[in-house]
N, C-alpha and C positions, 0 to 999 in steps of 0.2 A: 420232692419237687412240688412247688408250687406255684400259682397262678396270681397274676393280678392283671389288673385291665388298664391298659394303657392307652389311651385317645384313641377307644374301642378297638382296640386290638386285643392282643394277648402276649405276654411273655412271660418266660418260667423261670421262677427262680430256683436256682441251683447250687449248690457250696462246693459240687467236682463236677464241672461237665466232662473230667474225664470218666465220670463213674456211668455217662449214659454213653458216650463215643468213644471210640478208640483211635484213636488221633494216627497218623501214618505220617505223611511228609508234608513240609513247608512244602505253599502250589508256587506261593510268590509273597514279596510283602511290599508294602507301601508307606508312603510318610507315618502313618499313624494306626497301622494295621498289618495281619499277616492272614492268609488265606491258606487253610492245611485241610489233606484231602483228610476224610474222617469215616469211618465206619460207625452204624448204629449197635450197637452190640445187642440189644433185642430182638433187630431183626435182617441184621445183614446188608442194609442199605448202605452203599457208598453215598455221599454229600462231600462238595465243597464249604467249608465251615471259616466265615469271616470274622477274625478274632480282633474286637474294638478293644481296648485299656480304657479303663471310663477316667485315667487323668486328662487324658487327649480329646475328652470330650467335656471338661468341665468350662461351664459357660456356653456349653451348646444343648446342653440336657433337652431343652424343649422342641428345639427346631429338630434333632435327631430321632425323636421320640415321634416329631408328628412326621417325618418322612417315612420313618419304620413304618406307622402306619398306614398310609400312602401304599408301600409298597405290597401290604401283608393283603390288601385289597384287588389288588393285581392277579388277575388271574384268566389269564387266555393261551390258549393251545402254542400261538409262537412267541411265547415268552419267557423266561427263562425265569421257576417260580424261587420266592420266597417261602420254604417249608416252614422256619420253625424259628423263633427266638429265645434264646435265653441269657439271662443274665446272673453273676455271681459278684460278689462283695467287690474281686476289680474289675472285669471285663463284661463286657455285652458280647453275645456270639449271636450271630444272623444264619443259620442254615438254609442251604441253597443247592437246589436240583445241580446236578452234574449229569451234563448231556456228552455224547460217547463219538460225534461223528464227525468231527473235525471241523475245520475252518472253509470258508465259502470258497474260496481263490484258490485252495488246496482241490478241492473236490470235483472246479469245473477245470482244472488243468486236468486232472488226471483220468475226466474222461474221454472218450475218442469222437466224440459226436453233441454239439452244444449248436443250439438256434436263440434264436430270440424270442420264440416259443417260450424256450427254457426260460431264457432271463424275463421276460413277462411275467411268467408266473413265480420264480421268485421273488419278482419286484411286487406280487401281489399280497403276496403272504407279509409281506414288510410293510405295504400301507396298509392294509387289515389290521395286523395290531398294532400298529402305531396310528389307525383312527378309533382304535381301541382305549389306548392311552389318552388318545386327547378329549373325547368322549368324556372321561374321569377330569378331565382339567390336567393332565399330567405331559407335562415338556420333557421328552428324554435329554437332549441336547448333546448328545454325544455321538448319535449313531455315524457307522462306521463299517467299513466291511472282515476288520477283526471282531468286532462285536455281536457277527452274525456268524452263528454255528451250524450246523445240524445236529438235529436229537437224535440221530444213530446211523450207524456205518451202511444200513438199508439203500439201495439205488435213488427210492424212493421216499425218500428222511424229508421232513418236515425240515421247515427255519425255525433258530429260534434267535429272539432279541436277546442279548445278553449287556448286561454290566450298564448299573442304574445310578454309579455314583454320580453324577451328574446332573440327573433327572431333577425335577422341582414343579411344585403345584400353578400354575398360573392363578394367577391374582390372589395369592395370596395376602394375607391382609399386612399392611404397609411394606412389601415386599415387587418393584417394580424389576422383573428380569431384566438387567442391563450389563451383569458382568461376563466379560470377554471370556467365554468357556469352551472346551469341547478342542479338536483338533483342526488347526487352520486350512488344509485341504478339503474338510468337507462342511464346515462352519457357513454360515448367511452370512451377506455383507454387513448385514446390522448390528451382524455382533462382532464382530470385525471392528464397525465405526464403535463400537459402546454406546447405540442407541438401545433403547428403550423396545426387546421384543416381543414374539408372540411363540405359537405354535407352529407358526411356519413358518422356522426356520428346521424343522424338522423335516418339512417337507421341500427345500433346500438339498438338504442332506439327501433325500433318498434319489432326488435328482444325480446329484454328483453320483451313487453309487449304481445307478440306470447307467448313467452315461461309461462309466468304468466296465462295469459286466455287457457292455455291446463292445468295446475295442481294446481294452486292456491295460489302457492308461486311464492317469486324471487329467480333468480339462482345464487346471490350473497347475502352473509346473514352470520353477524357478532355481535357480543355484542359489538368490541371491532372496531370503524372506519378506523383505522390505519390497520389491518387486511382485512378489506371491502375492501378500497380502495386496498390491495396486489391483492388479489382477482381478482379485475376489472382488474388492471395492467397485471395480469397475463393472463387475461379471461380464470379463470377455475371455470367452474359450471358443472353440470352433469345433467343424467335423471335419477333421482333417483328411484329404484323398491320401494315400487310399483306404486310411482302414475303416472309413466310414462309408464308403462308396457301393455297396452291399446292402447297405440297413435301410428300413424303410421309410420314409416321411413318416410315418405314422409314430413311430419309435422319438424321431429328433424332435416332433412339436410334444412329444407326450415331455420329455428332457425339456424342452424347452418352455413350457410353460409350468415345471416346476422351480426352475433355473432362471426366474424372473426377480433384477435387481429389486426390486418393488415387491416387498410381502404384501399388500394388498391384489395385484394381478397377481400374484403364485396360484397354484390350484393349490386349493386344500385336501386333504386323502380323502374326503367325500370325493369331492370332483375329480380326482386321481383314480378313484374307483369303477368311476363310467366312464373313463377315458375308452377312446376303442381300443388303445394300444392293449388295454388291463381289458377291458369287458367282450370286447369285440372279437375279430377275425382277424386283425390286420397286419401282426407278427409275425413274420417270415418263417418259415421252414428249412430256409439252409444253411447247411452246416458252417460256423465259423470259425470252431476250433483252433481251428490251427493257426490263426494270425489273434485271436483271443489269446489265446492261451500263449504264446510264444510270447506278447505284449505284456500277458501277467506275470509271466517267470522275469522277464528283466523288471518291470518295476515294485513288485513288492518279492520277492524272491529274500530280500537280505533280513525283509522284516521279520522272520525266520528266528534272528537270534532272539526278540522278544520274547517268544513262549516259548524258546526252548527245555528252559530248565522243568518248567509247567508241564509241559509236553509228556517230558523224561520219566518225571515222577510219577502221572499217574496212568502213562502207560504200561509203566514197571508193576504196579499195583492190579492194572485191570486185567494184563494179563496171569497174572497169578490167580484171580477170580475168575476169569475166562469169561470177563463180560465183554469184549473187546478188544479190537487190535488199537484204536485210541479212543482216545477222553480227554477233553478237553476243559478248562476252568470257566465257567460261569462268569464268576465274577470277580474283575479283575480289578487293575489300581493305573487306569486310564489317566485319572488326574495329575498321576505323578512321574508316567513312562511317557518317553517320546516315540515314535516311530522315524522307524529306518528305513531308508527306503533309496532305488537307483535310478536308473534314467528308463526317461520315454522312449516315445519311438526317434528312428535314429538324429532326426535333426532337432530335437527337442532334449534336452535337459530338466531337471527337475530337484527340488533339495535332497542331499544327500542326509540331513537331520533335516526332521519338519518338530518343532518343538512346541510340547503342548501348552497352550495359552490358558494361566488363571489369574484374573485379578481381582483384586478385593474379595472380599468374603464371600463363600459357597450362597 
């Protein structure tokens, strides 16, 4: 194996990456990729390993090569890292941590006692490093509440960010972010119209996912896309009685001044960070469990069969290793899955396919 430097990175080159991993099962594959759980055979490390075909990348050599590096730069506690690159005569392989604790929406149903407390502080751990990211210049543009894991089965587990296909440098050079990316239930309006973005539209996003983990639904919800998307454009959602009826002011303007049509009034995750809802005392203490969580089994319940197969495979693997009862994949192929997903609460409907928006070029 060998080394060469790549727009100050590093990547190895290698003629078998099965001679350093041991390859186990397909996690999932994507337009132009396949993600297989992998063992290090030197030292036992399970990795999810994202195997690129460099035909699927010719003509993109340079802009793949500077995101590679972008991302190998990354590195904070709720993030989900880039270990290792390498590459052989056909394929680029990206190595990437495999975190062991399931999904967010899985882990607050199935516990018996959840405040806002709770979701505060995971709403914290999520603007932390995504004003980690932006810090860097780096737009995730995807995030999402399958995107956010925990790094292990512990009561106590850490978030992490996961799955960066998405992501991209702001201002980078003749590159103005304008293409309609990411999933339309948690997407900005601006990228919705195909204006011309920023970094807050990430902080959008974490809005929507604030507002989700206090009542169990999202606050845009349509049978009909075309309707959804008016919706977003418009940013009109509400706190609907009663499952809002419980939660504090402090909670709704903290949602609500992320959830502003206008990326210049958004808070940005600085100002997200002194919020009182995030820094303060003002988060409630009681339990809301049970109309949470009852809200989250009807509408993402179906999305389920997405990671299924993902799911299958590397819990059949982890338990053989006895590193855990799940593991779940890092990084996935967002760009090219839709989410599934059922209805709100009972007088609310919502898409039954929500279909992921790409146009023009990454």
């Amino acid at each position: 194996v060998c080394m060469e430097s790549v727009n100050g990175s590093w990547k190895k080159q290698v003629d078998d990456i099965r001679k350093i991993f041991e390859f186990k099962e397909i996690l999932g594959t994507g337009a132009f990729s396949e993600v297989v759980l992998a063992q290090e055979k030197a030292t036992g490390e399970m990795y999810a390993v994202k195997c690129i075909p460099k035909k699927a990348l010719r003509g993109k050599e340079s802009g793949i090569e500077n995101e590679i590096a972008v991302l190998r730069k990354i590195k904070h506690e709720n993030i989900v890292a880039l270990e290792d690159i390498y590459e052989s005569p056909t394929h680029l392989y990206l190595i990437m941590q495999l975190v062991s604790g399931g999904e967010l929406f899985d882990r607050i149903v199935e516990r018996g006692f959840y405040t806002e407390q709770d979701a505060s502080a995971l709403i914290k751990q999520v603007v932390d490093a995504v004003n980690y990211l932006h810090s860097l210049g780096i737009v995730h543009r995807d995030l999402k509440p399958e995107n956010l894991l925990y790094y292990n089965p512990h009561e106590e587990s850490k978030i992490m960010i996961s799955d960066f296909g998405l992501s991209k440098m702001e201002g980078a050079a003749n590159d103005i972010m304008s293409t309609a990316c990411g999933t339309p239930g948690y997407v900005a309006p601006e990228v919705l119209a195909q204006k011309p973005y920023s970094k807050a539209v990430d902080c959008w996003s974490i809005g929507v996912i604030a507002y989700i983990l206090l009542c169990g639904y999202p606050p845009f919800y349509d049978e009909n896309d075309s309707k959804l998307f008016e919706q977003i454009l418009r940013a009109e959602y509400e706190f609907d009685s009663p499952y809002w009826d419980d939660i504090s002011d402090s909670a709704k303007d903290f949602i609500r001044n992320l959830m502003q049509k206008d990326p210049e009034k958004r808070l940005t995750c600085e100002e997200a960070l002194r919020h009182p809802w995030i820094a303060g005392d003002t988060a409630l203490r009681k339990n809301i469990h049970e109309s949470v969580s009852r809200q989250m089994k009807k509408n993402f319940a179906k999305a389920k069969w997405r990671q299924a197969f993902n799911a299958t495979a590397v819990i059949r693997h982890m338990r053989r290793l006895q590193l855990g009862s799940r593991c779940y994949l890092c990084l996935g192929s967002s760009m090219q899955e839709a989410n599934s997903s059922s209805k709100t609460p009972e007088r609310h409907t919502r898409p039954s396919t929500v279909t992921t928006i790409i146009t023009g070029s990454k």
